[in-house]
N, C-alpha and C positions, 0 to 999 in steps of 0.2 A: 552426621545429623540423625541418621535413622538407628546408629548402635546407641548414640547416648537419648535417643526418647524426642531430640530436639525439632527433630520434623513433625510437620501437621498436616491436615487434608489439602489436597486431597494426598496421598499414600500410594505405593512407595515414591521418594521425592530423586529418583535415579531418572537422567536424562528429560530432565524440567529446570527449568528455574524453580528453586525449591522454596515452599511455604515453610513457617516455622512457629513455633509458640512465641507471641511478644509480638508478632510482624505490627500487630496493630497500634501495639506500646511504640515501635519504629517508626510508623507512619505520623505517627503523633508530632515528631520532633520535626517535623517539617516545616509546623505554624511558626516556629522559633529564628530561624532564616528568614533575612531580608529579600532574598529574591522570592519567597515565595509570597511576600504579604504585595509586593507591588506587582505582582505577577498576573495579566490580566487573562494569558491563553497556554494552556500548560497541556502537551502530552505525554501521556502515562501508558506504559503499554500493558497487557489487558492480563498478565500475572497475577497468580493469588495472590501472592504475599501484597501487590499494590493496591490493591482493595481499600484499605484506609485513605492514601491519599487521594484516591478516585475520589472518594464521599467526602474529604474537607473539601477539594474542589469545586465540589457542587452545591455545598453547605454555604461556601466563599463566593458563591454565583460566578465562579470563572467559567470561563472557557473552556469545557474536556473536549479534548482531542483521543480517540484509542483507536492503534492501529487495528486492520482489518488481519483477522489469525491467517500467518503464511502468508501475509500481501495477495491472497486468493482472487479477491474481489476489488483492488484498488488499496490505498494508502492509510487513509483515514477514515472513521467514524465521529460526529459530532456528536458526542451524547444530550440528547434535549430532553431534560424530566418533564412532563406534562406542566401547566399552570397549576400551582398552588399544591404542588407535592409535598405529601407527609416528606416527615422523618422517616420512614420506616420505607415508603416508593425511594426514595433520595437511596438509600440504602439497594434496593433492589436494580435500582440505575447504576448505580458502583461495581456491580457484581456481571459476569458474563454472561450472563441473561437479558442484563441491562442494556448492556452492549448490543444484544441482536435485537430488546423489542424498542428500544428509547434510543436508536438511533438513524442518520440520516449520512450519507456518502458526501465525503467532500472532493471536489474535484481537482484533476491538474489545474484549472485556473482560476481555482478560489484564492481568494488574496486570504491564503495564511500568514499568521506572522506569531512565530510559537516565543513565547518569552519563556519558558519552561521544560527541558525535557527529563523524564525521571523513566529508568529504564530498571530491569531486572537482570539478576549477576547471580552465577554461581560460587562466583571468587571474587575477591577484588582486595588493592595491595591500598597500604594509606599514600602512597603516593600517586595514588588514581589510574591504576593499570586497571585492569576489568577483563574478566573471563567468563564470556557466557557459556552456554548450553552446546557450544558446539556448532549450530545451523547460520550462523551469521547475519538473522534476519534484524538487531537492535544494530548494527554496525551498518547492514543497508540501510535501516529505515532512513537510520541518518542523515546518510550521503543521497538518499532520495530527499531529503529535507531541503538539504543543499543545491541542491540540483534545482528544484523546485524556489527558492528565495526563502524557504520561512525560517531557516534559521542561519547564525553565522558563527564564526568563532566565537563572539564573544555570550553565546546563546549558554547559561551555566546548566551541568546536567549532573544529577540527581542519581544514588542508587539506595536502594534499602536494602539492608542483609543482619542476618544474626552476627552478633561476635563473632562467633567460631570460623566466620566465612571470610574474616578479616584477615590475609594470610602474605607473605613478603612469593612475591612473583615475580621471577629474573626477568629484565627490558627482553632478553632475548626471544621471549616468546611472544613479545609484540611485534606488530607489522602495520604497515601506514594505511590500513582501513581503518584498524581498530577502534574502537570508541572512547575512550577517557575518561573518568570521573571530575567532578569538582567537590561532588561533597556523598560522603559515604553516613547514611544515619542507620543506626542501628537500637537496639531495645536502651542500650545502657549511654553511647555518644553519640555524639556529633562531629563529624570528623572535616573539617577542610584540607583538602590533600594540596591546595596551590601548585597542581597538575601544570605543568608548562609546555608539556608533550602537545604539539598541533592536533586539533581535529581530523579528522577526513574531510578532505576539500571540495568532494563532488565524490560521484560513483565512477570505482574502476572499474572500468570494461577489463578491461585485461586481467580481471579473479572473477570473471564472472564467466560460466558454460553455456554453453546452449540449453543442455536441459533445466537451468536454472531459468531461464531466458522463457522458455515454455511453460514453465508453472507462473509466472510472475504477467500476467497482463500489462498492469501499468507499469512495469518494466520495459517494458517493449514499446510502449508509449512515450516513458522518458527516453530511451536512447532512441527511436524517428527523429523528434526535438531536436537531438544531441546533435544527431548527423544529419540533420537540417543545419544547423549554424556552423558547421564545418568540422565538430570536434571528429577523434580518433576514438570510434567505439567497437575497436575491432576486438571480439570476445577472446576467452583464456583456450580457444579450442577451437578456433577459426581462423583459418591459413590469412595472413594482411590480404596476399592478391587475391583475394576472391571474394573481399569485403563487397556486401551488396549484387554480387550477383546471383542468379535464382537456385543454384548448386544448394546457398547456405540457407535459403529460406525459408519457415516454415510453412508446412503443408496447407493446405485450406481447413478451415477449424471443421471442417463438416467429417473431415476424416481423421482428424488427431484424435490419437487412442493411447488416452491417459486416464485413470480415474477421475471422475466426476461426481462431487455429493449434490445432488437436486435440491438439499435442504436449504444449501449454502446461498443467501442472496445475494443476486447480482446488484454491481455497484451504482445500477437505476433501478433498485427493487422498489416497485409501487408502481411506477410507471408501467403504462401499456397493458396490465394484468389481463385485459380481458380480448386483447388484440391478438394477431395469428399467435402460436407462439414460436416459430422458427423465421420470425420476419422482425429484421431491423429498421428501423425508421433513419434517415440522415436526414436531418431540415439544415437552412441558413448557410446552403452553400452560396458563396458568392455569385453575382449575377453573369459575371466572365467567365465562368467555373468550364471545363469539359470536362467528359465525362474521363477522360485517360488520366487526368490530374487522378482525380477521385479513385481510382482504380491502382493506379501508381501507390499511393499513400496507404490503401488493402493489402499489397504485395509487399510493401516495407513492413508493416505493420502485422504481418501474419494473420491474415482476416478475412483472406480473400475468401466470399460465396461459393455457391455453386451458380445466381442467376441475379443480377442487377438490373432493376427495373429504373431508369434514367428520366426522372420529370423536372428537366433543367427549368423548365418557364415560371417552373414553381417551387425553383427553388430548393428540390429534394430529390429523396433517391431511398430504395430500398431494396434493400441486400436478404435474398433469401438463404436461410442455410441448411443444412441436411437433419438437423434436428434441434428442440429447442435449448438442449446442452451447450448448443453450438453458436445458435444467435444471446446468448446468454453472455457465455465468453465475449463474441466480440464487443457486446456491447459495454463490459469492462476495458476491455482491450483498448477499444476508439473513445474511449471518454478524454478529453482536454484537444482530442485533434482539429488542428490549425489547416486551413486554406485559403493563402495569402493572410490577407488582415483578419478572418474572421474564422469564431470557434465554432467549430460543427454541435450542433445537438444533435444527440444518438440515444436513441430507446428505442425498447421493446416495441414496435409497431402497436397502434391502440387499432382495434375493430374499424376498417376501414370501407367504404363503399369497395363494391369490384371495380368500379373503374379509377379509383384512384388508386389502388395497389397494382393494379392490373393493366393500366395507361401508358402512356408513357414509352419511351425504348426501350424495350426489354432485353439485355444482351443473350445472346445465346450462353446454355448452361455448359461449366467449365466441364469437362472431359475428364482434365487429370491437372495435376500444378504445374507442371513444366510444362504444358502446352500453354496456361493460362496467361505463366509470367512470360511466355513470346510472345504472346498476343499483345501484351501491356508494353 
């Protein structure tokens, strides 16, 4: 693509899903397909070249859904254009800008329900094999789709590519994550491949690492869930006998030392802005709740504090962490968490009297992680 001229910005299109001349003439043939005119909520992920069908989307007053870059911050983004957006804002909401300022985090237990998903491909064969970029995040997104109910086999998914990307790719180098096509649209066709190959059924634990597991918050959020309802989410690098106990657990987020962008919003960005900023809020804990539950679900979930301040009567609790990087994190991390019947709310603590942050049981501050998860 980039010897014969055929790539476009952004430049060089090596180790991307690549943009191209025409993507927009591709995007175009989308209105032409039945699934996409009765399609009320459609995700598109946030590649150049899908640019076009972002903006019929929104042109069509559907539903956009774009995942969050890296699954950083959680799953999805709603994109919501202001009231009474030009042509030319509608346009600017299409675009990855649009994405960070016209958007709103959707949570683990927002009733999604995706009639649409249209993903980006390096390759992909007419009988609906599909080769991305390499990172595996359109083949998660999926099986997190699944996992979560919003989509199912019969959910049809979508790729845009130049011709030339249209290429005969042996079964062999598919494997039962993979993604699948149903319909391949490019500048010049429209291709229905009548892919018969099975979807991804849910997410494998067993291709998934640990350090995959550490970048991915609501990953860690889907598999608690998981192994709350009994499944097998023992990871691709995690011995079975020692599933769950404190050996394989991640550190307290106050000391995980991994790059961090501060630009990047957390998945309750708005909330709390002007509250401590290394303090979590938990409201709507159940009224049976104790605090070891609570505490239990931090040590699954990779999120344990350094000091939990315990205001059962009310219902709430808050979790201080070693910096605001850190109560950031978890508060992507615990977004959708369940105890018993009821979902916790979690954010940035908002500017609290002292005696309500400061009330309450305050647990003594953790030492180190292995002492913390004995204590639990």
């Amino acid at each position: 693509m980039e010897s014969q001229n055929l790539a476009d910005f952004p430049r060089p299109v090596h180790h991307r899903i690549p943009n191209f001349k025409g993507s927009y003439l591709a995007c175009q043939n989308i209105r032409d397909l039945e699934v996409f005119a009765r399609t009320q909520e459609v995700k598109v992920d946030p590649d150049k070249p899908l640019e076009g069908v972002r903006l019929l989307a929104l042109q069509s007053k559907k539903t956009l859904l774009v995942p969050t870059p890296r699954l950083r911050t959680g799953l999805f983004n709603k994109i919501t254009p202001p009231p009474g957006a030009t042509k030319d804002i509608l346009r600017k909401c299409a675009t990855s800008q649009g994405v960070r300022n016209y958007s709103t985090p959707v949570g683990l237990d927002s009733r999604v329900l995706v009639d649409l998903v249209v993903v980006g491909s390096v390759a992909v064969s007419e009988k609906g094999w599909r080769i991305g970029k390499g990172e595996g995040y359109a083949d998660l997104e999926y099986a997190m789709m699944v996992s979560m109910g919003a989509v199912s086999q019969g959910t049809p998914v979508v790729t845009i590519v130049h011709d030339c990307q249209v290429i005969n790719i042996p079964e062999a180098l598919l494997e039962d994550h993979d993604l699948t096509v149903d319909y391949i649209l490019t500048p010049t066709r429209v291709i229905a491949t009548g892919c018969e190959r099975p979807k991804p059924t849910g997410i494998l634990w067993s291709k998934i690492s640990c350090e995959v597991m550490g970048k991915i918050p609501i990953l860690r959020s889907l598999r608690y869930r998981e192994r709350q309802a009994g499944k097998d989410v023992t990871l691709q690098d995690e011995p079975r006998h020692l599933l769950g106990t404190s050996s394989l657990q991640p550190p307290p987020l106050g000391t995980v030392r991994r790059p961090w962008d501060p630009h990047q919003p957390g998945s309750c960005s708005g909330q709390g802005e002007d509250g401590p900023a290394n303090t979590v809020y938990v409201g709507n804990l159940p009224r049976d709740t104790r605090v070891s539950e609570l505490k239990r679900a931090l040590r699954e979930l990779g999120a344990v504090p350094q000091r939990l301040t315990w205001q059962g009567p009310q219902r709430r609790a808050f979790l201080h962490y070693q910096a605001p990087a850190s109560a950031q994190q978890a508060v992507s991390c615990l977004q959708g968490l369940r105890l018993g019947a009821a979902t916790l709310k979690v954010a940035l603590a908002r500017q609290q009297r002292a005696g309500d942050v400061t009330g309450g049981c305050s647990e003594e501050p953790y030492p180190d992680f292995c002492s913390a998860v004995s204590d639990l």
